[in-house]
N, CA and C of each residue as an Amber inpcrd file, in Angstrom:
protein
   435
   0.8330000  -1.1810000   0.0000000   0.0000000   0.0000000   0.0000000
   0.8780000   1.2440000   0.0000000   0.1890000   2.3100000  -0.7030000
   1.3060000   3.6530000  -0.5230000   0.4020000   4.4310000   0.0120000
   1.2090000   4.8310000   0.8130000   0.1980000   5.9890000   1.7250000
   0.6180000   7.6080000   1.9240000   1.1690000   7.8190000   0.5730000
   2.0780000   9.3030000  -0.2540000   0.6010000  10.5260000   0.5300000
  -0.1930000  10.0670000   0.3430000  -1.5990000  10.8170000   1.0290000
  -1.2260000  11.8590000   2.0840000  -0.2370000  10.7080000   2.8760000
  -0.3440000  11.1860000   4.1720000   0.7290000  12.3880000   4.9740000
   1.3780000  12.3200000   3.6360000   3.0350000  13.1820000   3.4530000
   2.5390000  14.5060000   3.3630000   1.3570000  15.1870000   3.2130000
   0.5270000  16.2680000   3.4750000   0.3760000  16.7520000   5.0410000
   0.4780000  15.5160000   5.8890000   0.0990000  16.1340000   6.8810000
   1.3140000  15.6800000   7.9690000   2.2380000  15.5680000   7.3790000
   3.9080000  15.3810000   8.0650000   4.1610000  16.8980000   9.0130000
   4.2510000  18.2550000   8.6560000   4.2420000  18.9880000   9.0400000
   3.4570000  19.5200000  10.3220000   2.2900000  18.9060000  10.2240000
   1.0930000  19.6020000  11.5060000   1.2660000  18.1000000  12.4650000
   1.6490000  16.6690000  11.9870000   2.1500000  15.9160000  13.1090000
   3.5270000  15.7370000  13.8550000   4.4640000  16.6960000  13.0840000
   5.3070000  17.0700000  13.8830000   4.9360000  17.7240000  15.0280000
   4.2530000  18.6890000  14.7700000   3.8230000  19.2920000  15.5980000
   3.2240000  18.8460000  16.9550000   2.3900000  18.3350000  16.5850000
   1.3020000  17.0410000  17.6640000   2.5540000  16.4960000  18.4310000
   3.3050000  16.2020000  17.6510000   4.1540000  14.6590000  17.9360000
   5.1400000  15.4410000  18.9320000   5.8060000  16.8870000  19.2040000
   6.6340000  17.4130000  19.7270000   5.5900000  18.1510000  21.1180000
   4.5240000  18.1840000  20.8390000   3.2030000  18.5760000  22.0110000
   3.2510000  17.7800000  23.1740000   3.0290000  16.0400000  22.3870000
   2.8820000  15.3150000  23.3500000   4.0000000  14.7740000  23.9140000
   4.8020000  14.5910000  23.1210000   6.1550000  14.7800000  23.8130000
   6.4660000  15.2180000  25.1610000   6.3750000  16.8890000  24.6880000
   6.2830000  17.8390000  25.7520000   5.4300000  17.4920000  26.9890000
   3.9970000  17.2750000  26.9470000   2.7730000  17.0510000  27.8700000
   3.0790000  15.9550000  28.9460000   3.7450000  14.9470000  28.1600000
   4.3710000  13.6050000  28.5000000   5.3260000  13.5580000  29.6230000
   6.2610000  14.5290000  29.4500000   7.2230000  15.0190000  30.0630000
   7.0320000  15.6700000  30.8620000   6.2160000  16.6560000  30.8200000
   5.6170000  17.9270000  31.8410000   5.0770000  16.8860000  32.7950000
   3.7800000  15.6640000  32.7060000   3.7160000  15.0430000  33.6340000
   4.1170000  14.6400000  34.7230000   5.7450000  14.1790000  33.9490000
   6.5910000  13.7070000  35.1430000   7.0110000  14.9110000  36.0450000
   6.9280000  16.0900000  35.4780000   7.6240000  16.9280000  36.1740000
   6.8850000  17.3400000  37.4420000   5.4340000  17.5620000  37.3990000
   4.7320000  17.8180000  38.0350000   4.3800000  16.8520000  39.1470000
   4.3250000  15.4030000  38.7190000   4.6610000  14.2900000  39.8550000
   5.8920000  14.6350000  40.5920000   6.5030000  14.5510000  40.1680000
   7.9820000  14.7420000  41.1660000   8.0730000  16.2050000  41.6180000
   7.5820000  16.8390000  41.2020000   7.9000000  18.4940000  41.9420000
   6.7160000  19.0160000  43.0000000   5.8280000  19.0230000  42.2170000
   4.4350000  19.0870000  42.9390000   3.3050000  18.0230000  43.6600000
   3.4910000  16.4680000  43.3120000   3.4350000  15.8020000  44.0090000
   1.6960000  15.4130000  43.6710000   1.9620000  15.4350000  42.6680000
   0.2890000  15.6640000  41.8650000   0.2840000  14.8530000  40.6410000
  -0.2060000  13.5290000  40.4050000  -0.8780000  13.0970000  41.6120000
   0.3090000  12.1140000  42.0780000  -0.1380000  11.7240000  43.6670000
   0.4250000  11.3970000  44.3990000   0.9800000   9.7410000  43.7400000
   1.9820000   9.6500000  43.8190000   3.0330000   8.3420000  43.2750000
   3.9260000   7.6570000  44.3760000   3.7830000   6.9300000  44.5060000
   4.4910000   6.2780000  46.0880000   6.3320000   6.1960000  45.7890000
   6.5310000   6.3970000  44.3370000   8.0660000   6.0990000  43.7080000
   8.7260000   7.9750000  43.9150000   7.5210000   8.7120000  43.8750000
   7.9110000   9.9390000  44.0230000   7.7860000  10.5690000  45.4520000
   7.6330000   9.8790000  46.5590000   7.1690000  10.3580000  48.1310000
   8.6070000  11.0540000  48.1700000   9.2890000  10.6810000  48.3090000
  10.6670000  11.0900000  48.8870000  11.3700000  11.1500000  47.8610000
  12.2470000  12.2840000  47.3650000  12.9960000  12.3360000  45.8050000
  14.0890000  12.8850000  46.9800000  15.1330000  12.1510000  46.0610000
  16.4150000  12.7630000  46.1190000  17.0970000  13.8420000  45.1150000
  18.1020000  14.2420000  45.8080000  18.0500000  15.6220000  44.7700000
  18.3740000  16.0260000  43.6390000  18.9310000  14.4560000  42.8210000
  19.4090000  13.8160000  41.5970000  17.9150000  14.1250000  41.0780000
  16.7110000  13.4530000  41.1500000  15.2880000  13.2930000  41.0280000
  14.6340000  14.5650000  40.9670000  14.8360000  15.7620000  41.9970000
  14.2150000  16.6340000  42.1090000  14.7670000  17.7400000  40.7730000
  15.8390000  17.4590000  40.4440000  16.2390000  17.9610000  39.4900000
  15.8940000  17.4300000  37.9970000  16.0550000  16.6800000  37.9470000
  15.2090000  15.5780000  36.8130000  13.9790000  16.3580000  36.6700000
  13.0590000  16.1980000  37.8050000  11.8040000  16.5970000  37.5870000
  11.3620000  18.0410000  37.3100000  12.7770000  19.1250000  38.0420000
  12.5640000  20.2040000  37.0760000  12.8440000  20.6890000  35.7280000
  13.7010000  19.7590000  35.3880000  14.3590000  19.9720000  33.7660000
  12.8080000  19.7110000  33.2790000  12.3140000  18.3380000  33.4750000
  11.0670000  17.5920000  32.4130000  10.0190000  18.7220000  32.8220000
   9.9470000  19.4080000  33.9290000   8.7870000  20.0890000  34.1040000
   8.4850000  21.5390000  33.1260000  10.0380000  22.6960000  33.2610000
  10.2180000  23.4130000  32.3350000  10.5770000  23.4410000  30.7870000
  11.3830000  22.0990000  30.3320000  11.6110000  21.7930000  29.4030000
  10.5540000  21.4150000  28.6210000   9.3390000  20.5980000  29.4180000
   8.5400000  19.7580000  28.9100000   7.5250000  20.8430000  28.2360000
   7.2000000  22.2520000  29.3680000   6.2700000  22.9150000  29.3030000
   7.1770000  23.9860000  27.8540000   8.5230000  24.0020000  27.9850000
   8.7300000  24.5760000  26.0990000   8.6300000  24.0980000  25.5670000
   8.5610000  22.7350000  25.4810000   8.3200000  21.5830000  24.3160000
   6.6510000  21.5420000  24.2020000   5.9610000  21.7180000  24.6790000
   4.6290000  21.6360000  24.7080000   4.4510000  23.1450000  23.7040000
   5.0400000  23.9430000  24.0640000   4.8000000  25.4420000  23.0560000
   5.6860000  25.0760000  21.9310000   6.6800000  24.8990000  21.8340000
   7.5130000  25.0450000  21.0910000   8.1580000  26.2700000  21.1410000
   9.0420000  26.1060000  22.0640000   9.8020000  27.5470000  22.2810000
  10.8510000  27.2090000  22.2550000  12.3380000  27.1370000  21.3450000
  13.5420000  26.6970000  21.9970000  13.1370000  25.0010000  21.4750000
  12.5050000  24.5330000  20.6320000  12.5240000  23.4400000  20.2750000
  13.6870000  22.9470000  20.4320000  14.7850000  22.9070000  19.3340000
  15.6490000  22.3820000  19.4120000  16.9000000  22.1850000  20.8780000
  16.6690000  23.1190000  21.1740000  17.9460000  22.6750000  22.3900000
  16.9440000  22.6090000  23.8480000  15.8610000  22.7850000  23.9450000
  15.2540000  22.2720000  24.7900000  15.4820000  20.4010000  24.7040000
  14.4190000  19.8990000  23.4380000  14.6810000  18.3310000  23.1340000
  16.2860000  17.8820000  23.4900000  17.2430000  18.8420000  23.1840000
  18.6240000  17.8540000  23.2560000  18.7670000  17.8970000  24.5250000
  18.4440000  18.6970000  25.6390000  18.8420000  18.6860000  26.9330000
  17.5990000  17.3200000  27.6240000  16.7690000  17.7940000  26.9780000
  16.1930000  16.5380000  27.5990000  16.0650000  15.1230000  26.7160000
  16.7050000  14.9070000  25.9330000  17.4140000  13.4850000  25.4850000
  18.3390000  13.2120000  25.9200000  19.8910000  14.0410000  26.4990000
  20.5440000  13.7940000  27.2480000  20.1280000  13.4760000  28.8770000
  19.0000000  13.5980000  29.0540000  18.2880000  13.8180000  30.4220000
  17.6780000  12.4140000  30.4560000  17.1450000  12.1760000  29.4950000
  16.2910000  10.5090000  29.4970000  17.6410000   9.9820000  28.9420000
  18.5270000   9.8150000  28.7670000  19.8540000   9.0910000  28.6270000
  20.4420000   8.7020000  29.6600000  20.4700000   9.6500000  30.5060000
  20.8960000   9.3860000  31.8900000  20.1570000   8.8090000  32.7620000
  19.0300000   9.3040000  32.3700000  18.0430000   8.4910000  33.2980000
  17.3830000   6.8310000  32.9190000  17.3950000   6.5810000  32.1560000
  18.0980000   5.5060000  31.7330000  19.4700000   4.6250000  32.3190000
  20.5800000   4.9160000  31.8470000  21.4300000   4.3970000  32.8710000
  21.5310000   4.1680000  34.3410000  21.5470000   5.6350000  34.8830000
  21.0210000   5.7140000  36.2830000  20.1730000   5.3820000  37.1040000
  19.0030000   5.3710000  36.3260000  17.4950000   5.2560000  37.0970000
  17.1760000   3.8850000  36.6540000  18.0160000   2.9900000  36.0270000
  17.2560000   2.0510000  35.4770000  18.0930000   0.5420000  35.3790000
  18.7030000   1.0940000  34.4430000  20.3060000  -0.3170000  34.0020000
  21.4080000  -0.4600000  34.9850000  21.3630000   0.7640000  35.8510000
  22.1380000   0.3830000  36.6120000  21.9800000   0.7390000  38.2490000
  20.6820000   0.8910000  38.3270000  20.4950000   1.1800000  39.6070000
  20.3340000   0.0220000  40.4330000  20.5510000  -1.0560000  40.2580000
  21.2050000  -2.2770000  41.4700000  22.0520000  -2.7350000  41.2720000
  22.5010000  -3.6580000  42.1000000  23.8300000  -3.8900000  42.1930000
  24.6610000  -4.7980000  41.0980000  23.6780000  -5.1960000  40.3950000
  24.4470000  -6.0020000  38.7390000  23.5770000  -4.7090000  37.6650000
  24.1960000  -4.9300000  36.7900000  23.3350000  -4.4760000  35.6330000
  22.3910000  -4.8990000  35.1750000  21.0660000  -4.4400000  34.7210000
  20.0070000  -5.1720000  34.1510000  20.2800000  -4.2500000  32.8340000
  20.3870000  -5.5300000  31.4820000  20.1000000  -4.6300000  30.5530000
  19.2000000  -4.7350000  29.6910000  18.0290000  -5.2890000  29.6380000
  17.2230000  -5.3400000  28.9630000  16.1840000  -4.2450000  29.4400000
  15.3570000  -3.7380000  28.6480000  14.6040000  -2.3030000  29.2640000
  13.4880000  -2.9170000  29.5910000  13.1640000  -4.2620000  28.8360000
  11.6430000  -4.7280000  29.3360000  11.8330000  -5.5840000  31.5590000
  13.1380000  -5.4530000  31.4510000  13.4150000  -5.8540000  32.8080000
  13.6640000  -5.1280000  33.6510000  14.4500000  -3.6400000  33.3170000
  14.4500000  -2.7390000  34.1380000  13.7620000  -1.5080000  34.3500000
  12.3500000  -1.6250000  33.7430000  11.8750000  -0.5770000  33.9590000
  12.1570000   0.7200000  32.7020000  12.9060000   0.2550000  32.0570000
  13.5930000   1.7690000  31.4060000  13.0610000   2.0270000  30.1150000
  11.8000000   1.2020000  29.1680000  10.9020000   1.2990000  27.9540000
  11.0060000   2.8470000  27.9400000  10.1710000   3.8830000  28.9150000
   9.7340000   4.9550000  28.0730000  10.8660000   6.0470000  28.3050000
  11.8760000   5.9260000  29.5460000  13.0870000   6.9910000  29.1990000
  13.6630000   6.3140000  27.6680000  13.8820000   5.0710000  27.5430000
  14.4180000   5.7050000  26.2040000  13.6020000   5.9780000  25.2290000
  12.2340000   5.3230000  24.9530000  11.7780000   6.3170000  23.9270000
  11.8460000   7.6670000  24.0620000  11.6180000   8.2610000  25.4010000
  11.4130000   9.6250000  25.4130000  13.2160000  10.6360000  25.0270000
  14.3470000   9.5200000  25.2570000  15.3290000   9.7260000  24.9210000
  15.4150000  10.0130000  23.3220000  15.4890000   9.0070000  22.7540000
  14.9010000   9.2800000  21.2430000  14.0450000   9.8400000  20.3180000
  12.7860000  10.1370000  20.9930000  12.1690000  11.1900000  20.5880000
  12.7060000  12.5090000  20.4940000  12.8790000  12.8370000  21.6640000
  13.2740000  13.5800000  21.8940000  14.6450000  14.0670000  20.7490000
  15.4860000  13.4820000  21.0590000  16.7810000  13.5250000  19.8820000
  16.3840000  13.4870000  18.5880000  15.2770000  13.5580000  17.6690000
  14.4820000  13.2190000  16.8900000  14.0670000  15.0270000  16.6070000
  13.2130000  15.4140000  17.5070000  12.8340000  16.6400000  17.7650000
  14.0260000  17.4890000  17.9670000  15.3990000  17.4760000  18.0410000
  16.2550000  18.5240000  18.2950000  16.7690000  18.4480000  16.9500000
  16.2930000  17.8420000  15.8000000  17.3320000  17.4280000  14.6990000
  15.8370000  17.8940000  13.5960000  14.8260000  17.6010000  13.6550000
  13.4410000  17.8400000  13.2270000  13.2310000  19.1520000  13.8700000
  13.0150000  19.5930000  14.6790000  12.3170000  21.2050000  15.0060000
  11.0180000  21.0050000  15.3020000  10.4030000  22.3480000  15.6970000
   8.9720000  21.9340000  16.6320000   8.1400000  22.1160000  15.6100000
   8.0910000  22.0190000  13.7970000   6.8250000  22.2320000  13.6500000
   6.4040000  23.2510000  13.2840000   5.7340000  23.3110000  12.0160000
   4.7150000  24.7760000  11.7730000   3.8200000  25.1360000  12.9050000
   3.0960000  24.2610000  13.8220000   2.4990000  25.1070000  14.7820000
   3.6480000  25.3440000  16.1170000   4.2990000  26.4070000  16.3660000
   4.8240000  26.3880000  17.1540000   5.0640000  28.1630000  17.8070000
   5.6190000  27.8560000  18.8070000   6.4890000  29.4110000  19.3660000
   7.1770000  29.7490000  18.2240000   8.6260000  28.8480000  18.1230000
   9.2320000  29.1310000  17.1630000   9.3320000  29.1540000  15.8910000
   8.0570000  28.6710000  15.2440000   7.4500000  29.0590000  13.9970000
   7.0980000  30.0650000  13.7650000   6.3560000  30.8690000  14.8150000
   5.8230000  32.2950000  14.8010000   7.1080000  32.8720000  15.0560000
   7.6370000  33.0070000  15.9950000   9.3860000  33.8050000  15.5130000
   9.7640000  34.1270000  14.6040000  10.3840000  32.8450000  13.9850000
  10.6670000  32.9330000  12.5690000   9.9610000  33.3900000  11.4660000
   8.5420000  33.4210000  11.5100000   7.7410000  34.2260000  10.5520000
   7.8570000  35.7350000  10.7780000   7.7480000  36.4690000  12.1070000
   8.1840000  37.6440000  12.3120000   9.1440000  38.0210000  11.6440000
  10.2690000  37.5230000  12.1520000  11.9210000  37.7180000  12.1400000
  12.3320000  37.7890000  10.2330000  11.3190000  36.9880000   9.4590000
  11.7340000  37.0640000   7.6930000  11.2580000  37.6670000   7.1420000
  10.0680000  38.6330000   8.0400000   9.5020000  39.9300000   7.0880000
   9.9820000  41.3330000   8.1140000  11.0220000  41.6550000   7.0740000
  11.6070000  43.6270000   7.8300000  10.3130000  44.1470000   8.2240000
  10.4580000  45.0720000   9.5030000   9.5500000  45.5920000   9.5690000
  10.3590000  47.0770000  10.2310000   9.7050000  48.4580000  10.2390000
   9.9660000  49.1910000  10.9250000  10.8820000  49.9740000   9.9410000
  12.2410000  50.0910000  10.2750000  13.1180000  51.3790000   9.4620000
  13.8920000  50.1450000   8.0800000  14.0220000  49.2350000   8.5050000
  14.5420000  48.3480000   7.5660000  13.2880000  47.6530000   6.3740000
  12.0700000  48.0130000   6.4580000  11.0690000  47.7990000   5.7610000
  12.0140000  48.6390000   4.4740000  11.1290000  47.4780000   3.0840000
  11.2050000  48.2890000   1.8710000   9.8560000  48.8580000   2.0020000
  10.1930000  49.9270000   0.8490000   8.9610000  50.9710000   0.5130000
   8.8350000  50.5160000  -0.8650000
């Protein structure tokens, strides 16, 4: 089957696709920072964690606009990278490396997505779409007449 159809609407699911991303992320942030809703893995964060949860919380909430697309996503692909290793493959005392054993499935998707989105951009609907539309038409003393 060819589904060339659908290459029309590549542009506005970037978009979506860098939203939920974002939303996804913001979640966690708000569990671990604000404590909402209540998670028994998040009662007590250490300050490795509490930091985690503010990167995903502010990062998540520019990724949800699209502000800073790109180096927002790379800080937080390096962020689910680590958290990954840390939080996951190697947080007991052997290594677990399979992700379906340690817990670690959605840091790395969200690792890869993410890295995906810093290399892709946020998207015609975005913050930084509207920027850039400003920013390529002069306006003011540099306007042509």
């Amino acid at each position: 089957m060819n589904f060339t159809f659908l290459a029309r609407y590549q542009p506005v699911l970037l978009s979506l696709f860098r939203f939920v991303t974002g939303l996804l992320l913001f979640q966690y942030g708000v569990a671990k920072i604000f404590k909402f809703p209540v998670l028994p893995y998040f009662a007590e964060l250490k300050p490795l964690i509490f930091a985690a949860g503010s990167i995903e919380l502010v990062l998540g909430a520019a990724l949800m606009i699209g502000l800073f697309t790109r180096i927002s996503a790379f800080v937080l692909s390096g962020e689910m990278a680590f958290a990954y290793f840390m939080g996951h493959m190697f947080s007991k005392d052997t290594p677990v490396f399979l992700p379906l054993l340690n817990g670690g499935t959605a840091a790395i998707l969200f690792c890869f997505s993410c890295l995906y989105l810093s290399a892709a951009g946020g998207g015609p609907i975005s913050v930084d779409a509207l920027v850039r539309k400003e920013g390529d038409e002069p306006s003011g003393a540099l306007a042509r007449r």
